[in-house]
Structures are given as structure tokens and as C-alpha cells.
DRENDRENKOL-271575 format. One record per atom (N, C-alpha, C, O): x, y, z; residue number from 1; atom name. Coordinates in nm, 3 decimals, always signed. Layout:
% residues N
X,Y,Z,NUM,CA
...
//
This chain:
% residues 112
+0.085,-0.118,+0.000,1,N
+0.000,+0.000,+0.000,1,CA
+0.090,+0.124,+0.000,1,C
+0.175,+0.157,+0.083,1,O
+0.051,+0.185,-0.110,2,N
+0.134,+0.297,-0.127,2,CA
+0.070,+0.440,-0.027,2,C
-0.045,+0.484,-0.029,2,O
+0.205,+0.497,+0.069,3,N
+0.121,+0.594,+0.131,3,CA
+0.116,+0.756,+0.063,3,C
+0.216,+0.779,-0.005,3,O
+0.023,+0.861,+0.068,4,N
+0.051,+0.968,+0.046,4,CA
+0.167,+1.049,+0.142,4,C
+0.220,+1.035,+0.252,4,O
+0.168,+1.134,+0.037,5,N
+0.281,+1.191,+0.086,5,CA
+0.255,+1.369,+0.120,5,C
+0.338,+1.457,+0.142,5,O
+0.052,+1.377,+0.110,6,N
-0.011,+1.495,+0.199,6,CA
-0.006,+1.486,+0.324,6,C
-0.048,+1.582,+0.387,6,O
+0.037,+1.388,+0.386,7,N
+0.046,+1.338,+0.528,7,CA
+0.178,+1.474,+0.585,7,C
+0.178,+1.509,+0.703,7,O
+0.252,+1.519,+0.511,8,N
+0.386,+1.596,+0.561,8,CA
+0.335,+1.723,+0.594,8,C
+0.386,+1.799,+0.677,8,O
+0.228,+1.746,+0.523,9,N
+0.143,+1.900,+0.546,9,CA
+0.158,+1.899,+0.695,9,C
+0.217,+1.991,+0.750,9,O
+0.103,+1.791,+0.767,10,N
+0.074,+1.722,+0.905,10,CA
+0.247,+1.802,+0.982,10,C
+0.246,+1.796,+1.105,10,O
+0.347,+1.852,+0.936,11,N
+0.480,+1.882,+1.016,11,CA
+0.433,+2.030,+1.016,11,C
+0.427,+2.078,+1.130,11,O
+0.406,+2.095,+0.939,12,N
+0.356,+2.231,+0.946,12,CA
+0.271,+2.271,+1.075,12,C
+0.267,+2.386,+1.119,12,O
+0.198,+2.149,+1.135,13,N
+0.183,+2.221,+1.274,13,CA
+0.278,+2.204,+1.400,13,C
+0.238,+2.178,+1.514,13,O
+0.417,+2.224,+1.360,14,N
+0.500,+2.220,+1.408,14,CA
+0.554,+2.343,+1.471,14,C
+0.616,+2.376,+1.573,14,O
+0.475,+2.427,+1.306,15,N
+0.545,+2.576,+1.400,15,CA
+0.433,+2.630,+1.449,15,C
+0.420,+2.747,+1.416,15,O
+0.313,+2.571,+1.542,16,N
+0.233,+2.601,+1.606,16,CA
+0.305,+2.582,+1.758,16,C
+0.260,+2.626,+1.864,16,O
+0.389,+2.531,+1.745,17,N
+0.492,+2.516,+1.914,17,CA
+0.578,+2.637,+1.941,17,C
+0.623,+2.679,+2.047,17,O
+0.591,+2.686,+1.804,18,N
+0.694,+2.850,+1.800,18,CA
+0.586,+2.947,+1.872,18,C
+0.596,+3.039,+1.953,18,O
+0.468,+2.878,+1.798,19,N
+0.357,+3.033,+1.895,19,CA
+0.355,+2.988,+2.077,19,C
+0.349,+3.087,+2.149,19,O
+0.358,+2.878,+2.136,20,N
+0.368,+2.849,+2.274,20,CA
+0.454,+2.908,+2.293,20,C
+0.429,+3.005,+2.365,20,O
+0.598,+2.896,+2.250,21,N
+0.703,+2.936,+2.279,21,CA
+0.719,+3.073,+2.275,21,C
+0.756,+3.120,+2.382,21,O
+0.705,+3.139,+2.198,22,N
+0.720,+3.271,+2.147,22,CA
+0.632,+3.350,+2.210,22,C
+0.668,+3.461,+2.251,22,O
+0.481,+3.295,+2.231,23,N
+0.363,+3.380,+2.322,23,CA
+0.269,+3.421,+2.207,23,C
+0.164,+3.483,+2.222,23,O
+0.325,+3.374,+2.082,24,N
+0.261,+3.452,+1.979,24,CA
+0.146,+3.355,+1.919,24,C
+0.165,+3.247,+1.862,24,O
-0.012,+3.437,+1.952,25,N
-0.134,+3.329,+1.979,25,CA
-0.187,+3.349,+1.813,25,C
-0.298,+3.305,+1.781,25,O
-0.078,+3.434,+1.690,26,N
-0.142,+3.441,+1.571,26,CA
-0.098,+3.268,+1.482,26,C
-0.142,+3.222,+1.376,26,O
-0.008,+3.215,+1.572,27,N
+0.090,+3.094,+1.501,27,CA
-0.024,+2.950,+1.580,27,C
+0.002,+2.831,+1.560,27,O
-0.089,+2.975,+1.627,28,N
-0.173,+2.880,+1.740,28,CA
-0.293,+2.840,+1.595,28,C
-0.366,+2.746,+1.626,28,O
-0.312,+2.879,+1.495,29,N
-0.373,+2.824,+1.359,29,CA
-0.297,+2.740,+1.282,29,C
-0.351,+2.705,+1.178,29,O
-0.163,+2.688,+1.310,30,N
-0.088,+2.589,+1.245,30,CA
-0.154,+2.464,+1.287,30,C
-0.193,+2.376,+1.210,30,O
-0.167,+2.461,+1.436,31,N
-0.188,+2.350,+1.482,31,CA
-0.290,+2.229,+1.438,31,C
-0.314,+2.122,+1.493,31,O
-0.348,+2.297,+1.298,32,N
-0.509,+2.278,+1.219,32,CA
-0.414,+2.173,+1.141,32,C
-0.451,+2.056,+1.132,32,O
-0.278,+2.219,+1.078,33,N
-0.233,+2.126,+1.011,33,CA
-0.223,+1.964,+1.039,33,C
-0.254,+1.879,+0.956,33,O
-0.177,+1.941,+1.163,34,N
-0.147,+1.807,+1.253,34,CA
-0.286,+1.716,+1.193,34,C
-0.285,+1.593,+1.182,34,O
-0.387,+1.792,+1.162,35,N
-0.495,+1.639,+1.106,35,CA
-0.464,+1.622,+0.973,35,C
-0.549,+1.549,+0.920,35,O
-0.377,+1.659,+0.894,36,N
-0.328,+1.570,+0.755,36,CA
-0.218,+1.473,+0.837,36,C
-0.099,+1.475,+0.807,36,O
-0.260,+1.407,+0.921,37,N
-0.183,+1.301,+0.997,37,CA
-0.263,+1.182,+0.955,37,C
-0.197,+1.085,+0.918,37,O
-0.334,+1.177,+0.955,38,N
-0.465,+1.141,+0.932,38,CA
-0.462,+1.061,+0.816,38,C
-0.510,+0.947,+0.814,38,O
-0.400,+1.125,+0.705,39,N
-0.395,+1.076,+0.583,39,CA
-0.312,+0.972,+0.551,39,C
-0.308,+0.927,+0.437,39,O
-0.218,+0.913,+0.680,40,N
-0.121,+0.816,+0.699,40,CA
-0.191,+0.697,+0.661,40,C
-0.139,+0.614,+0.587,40,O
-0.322,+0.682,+0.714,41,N
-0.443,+0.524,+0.714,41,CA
-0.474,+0.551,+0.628,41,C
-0.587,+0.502,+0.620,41,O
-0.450,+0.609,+0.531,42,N
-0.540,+0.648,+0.417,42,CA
-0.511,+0.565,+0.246,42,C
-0.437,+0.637,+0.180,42,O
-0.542,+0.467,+0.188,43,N
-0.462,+0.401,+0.088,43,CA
-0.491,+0.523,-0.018,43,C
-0.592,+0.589,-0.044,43,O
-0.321,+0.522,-0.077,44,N
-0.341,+0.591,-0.195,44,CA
-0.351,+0.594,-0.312,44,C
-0.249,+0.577,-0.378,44,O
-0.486,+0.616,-0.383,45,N
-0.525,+0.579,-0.523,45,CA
-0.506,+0.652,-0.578,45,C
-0.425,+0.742,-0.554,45,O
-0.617,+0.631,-0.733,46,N
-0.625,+0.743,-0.807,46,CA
-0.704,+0.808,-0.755,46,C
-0.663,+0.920,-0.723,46,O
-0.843,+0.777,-0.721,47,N
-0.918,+0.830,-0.694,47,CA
-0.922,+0.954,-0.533,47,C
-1.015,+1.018,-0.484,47,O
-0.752,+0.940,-0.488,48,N
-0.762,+1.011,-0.385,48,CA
-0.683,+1.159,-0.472,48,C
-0.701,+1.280,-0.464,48,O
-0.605,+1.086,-0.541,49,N
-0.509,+1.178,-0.655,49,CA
-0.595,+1.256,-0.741,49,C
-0.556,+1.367,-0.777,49,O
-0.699,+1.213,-0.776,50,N
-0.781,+1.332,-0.852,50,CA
-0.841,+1.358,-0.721,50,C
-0.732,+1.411,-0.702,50,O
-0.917,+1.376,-0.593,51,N
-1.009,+1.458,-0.528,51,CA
-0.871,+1.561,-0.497,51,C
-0.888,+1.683,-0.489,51,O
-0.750,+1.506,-0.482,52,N
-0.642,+1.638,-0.452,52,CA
-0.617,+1.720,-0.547,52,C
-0.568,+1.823,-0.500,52,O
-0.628,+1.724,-0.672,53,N
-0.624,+1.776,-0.757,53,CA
-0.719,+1.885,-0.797,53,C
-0.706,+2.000,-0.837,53,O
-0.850,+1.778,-0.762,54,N
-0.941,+1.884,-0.749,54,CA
-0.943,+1.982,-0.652,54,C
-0.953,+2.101,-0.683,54,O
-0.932,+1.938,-0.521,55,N
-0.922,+2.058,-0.447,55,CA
-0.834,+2.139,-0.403,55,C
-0.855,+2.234,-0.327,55,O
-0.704,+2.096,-0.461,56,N
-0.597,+2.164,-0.544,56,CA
-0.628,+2.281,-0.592,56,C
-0.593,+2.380,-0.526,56,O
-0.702,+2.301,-0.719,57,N
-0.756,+2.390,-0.813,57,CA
-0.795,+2.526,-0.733,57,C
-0.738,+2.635,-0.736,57,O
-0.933,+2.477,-0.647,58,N
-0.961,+2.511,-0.586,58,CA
-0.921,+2.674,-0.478,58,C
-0.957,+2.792,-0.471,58,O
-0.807,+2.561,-0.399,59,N
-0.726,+2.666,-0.327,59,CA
-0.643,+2.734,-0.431,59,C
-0.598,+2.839,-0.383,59,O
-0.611,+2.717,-0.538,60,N
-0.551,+2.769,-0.637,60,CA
-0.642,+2.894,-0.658,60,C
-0.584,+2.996,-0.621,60,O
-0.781,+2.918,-0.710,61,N
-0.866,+3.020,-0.737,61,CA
-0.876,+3.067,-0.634,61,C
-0.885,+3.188,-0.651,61,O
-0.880,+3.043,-0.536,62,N
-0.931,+3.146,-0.394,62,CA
-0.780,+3.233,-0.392,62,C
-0.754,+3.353,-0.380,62,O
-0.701,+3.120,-0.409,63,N
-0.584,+3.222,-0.398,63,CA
-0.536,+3.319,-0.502,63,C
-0.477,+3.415,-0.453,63,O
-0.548,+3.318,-0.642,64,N
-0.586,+3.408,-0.746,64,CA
-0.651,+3.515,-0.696,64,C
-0.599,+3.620,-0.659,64,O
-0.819,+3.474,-0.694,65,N
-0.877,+3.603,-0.620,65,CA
-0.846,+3.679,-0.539,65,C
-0.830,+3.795,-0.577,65,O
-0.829,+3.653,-0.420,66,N
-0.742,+3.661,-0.277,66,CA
-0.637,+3.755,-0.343,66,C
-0.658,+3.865,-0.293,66,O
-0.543,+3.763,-0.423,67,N
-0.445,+3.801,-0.418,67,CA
-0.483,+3.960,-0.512,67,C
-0.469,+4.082,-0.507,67,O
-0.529,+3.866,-0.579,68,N
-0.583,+4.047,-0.679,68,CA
-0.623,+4.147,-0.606,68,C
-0.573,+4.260,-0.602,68,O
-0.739,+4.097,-0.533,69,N
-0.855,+4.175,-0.400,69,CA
-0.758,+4.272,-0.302,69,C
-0.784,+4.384,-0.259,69,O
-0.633,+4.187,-0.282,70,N
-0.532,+4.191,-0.166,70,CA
-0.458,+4.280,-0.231,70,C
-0.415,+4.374,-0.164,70,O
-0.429,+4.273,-0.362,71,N
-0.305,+4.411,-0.424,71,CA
-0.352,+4.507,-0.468,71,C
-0.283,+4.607,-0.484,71,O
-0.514,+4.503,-0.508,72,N
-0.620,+4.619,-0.517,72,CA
-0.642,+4.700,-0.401,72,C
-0.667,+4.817,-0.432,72,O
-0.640,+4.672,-0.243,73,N
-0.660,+4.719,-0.177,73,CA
-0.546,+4.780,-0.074,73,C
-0.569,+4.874,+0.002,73,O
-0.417,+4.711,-0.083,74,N
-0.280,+4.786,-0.060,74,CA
-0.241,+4.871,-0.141,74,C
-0.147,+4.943,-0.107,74,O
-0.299,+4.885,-0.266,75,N
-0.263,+4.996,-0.374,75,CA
-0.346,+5.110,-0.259,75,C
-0.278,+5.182,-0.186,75,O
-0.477,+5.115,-0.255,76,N
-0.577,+5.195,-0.266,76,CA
-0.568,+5.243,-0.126,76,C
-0.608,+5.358,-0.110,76,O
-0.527,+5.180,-0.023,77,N
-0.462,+5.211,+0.178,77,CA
-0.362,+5.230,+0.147,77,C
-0.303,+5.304,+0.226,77,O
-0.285,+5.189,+0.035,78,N
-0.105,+5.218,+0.117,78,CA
-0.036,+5.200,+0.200,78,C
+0.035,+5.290,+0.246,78,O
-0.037,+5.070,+0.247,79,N
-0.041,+5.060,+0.407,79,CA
-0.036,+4.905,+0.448,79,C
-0.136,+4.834,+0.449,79,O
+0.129,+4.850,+0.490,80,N
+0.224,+4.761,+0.492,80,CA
+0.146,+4.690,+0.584,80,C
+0.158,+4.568,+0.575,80,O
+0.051,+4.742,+0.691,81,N
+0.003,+4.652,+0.813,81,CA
-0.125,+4.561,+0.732,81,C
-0.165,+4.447,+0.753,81,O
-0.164,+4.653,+0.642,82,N
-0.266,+4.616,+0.592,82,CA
-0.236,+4.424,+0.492,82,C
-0.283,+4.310,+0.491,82,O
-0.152,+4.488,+0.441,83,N
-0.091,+4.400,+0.337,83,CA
-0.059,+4.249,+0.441,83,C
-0.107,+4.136,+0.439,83,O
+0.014,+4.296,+0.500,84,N
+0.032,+4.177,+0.643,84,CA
-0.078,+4.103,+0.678,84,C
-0.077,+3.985,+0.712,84,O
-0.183,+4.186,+0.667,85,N
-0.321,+4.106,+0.695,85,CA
-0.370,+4.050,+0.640,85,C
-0.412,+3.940,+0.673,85,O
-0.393,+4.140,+0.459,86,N
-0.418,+4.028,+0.373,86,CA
-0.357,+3.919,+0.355,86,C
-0.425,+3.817,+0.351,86,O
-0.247,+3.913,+0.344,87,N
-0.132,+3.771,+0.290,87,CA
-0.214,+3.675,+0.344,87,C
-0.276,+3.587,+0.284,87,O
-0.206,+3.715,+0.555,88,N
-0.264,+3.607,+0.625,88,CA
-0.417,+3.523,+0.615,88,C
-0.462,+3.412,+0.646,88,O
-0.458,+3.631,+0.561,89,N
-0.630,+3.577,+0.523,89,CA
-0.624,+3.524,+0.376,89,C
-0.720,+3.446,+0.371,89,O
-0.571,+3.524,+0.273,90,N
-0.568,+3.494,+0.158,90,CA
-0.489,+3.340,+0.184,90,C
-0.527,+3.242,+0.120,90,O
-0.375,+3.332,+0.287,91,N
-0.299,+3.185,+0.334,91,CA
-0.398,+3.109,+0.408,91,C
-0.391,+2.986,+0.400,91,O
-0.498,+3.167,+0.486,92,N
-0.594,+3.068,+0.573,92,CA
-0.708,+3.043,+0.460,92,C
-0.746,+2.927,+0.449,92,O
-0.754,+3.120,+0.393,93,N
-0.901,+3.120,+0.309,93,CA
-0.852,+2.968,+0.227,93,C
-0.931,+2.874,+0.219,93,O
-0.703,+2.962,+0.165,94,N
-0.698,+2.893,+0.051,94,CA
-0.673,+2.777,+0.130,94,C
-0.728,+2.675,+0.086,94,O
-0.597,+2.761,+0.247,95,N
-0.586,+2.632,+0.307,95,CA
-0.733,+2.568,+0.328,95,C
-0.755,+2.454,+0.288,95,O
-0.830,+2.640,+0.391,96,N
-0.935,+2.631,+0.482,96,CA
-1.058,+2.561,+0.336,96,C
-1.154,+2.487,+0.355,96,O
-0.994,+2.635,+0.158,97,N
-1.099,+2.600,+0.070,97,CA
-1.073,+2.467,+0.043,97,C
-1.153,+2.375,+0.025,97,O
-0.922,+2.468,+0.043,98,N
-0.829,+2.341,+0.014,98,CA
-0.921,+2.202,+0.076,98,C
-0.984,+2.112,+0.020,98,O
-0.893,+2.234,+0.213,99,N
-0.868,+2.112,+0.298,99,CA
-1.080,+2.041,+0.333,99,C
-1.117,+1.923,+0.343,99,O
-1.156,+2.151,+0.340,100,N
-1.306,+2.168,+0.310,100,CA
-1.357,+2.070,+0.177,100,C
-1.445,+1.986,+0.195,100,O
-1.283,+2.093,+0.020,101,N
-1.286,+2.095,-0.050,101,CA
-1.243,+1.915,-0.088,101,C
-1.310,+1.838,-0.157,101,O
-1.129,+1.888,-0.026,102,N
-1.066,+1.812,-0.002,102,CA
-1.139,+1.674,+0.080,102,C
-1.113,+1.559,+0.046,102,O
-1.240,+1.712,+0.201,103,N
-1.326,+1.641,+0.278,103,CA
-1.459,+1.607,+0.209,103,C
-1.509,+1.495,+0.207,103,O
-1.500,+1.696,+0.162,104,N
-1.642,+1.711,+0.050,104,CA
-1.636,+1.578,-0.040,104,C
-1.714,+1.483,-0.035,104,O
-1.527,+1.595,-0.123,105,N
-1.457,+1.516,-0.267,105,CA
-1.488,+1.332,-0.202,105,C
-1.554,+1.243,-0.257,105,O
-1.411,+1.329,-0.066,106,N
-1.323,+1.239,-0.037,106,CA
-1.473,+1.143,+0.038,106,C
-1.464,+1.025,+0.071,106,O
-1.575,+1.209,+0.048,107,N
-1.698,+1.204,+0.138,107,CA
-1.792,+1.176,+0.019,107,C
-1.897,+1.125,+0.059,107,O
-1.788,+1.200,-0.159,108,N
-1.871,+1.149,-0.202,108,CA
-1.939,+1.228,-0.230,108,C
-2.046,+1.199,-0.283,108,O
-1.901,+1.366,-0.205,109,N
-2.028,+1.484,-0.241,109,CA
-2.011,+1.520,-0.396,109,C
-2.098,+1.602,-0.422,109,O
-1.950,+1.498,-0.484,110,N
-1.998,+1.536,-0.602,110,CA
-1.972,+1.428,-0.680,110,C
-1.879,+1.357,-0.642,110,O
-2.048,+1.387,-0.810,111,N
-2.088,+1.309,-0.888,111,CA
-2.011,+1.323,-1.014,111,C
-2.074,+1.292,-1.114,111,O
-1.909,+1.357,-1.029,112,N
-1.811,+1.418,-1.141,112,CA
-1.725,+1.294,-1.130,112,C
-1.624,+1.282,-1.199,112,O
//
């Protein structure tokens, strides 16, 4: 049984221990990563290889949008704090469409 290798996403909540450490409670959203652990029991087909793909895409367009929205509106504020904020909401939106997107597929919800 061949395993995936989305399971590594799963180390990324690693630097959710930098926010304990550090005090810093904006890094305490990594810790979301640790359930692509999950994907260890998981046999890997095709059929898991296209729902990633698909929801691949996915976080791909949110993040397109996201980013346009995000350089339209640091043009128009001017304003570096701002930009800081977007990045971070455009990095959670696309994970959050990703991984949503990803459960949906994997659950049987669309007929494609």
C-alpha cells in the first residue's frame, strides 16, 4: 500500500509550538495542520489523486482572487500593516478552501 505523501502538510503544525514558545497566539492556527496526519491510514489511489487535484484547483482560485482583491486594496490604503493582513487571510481562506474541498470530494459529495 502505497502511502501519500499529503500526510507531511501534518509537520507544518510544528510551528504552532513557535507560537507556545514565542507567546505569539497568531501561530496557534498551524496546529489545524497536525490532522493531515490522518492521511497516513489512508490508501493511496487514483481516486484520492484526482479529489487532490481537485481541491488543489480550488485553493488555487481562492488564492488568485485573494491576491488580486489583496493588491487592489494595498494599492488603494497604502499601508504595509494592511498587506500583512491580507497575505494572512488569503494563506488561511486557501488552506481552509483546500482542505473543506478536499473532505467534501473524499466524502462522495460530487458526482463528477
Amino acid at each position: 500500500m502505497k502511502k501519500s505523501s499529503l500526510r507531511y502538510l501534518g509537520l507544518l503544525g510544528l510551528v504552532g509550538l513557535a507560537g507556545v514558545i514565542t507567546g505569539q497566539p497568531g501561530l496557534f492556527g498551524f496546529f489545524g495542520f497536525f490532522g493531515f496526519f490522518a492521511v497516513t491510514f489512508q490508501q493511496h489511489d487514483e481516486l484520492l489523486r484526482r479529489n487532490l487535484t481537485r481541491a488543489g484547483l480550488n485553493g488555487f482560485v481562492v488564492s488568485l482572487i485573494g491576491l488580486a482583491v489583496s493588491i487592489a486594496v494595498v494599492a488603494v490604503l497604502q499601508s504595509l500593516q494592511v498587506l500583512a493582513l491580507m497575505v494572512g487571510v488569503v494563506f488561511a481562506l486557501q488552506v481552509l478552501v483546500f482542505t473543506i474541498s478536499l473532505i467534501v470530494y473524499e466524502r462522495g459529495g460530487t458526482n463528477e
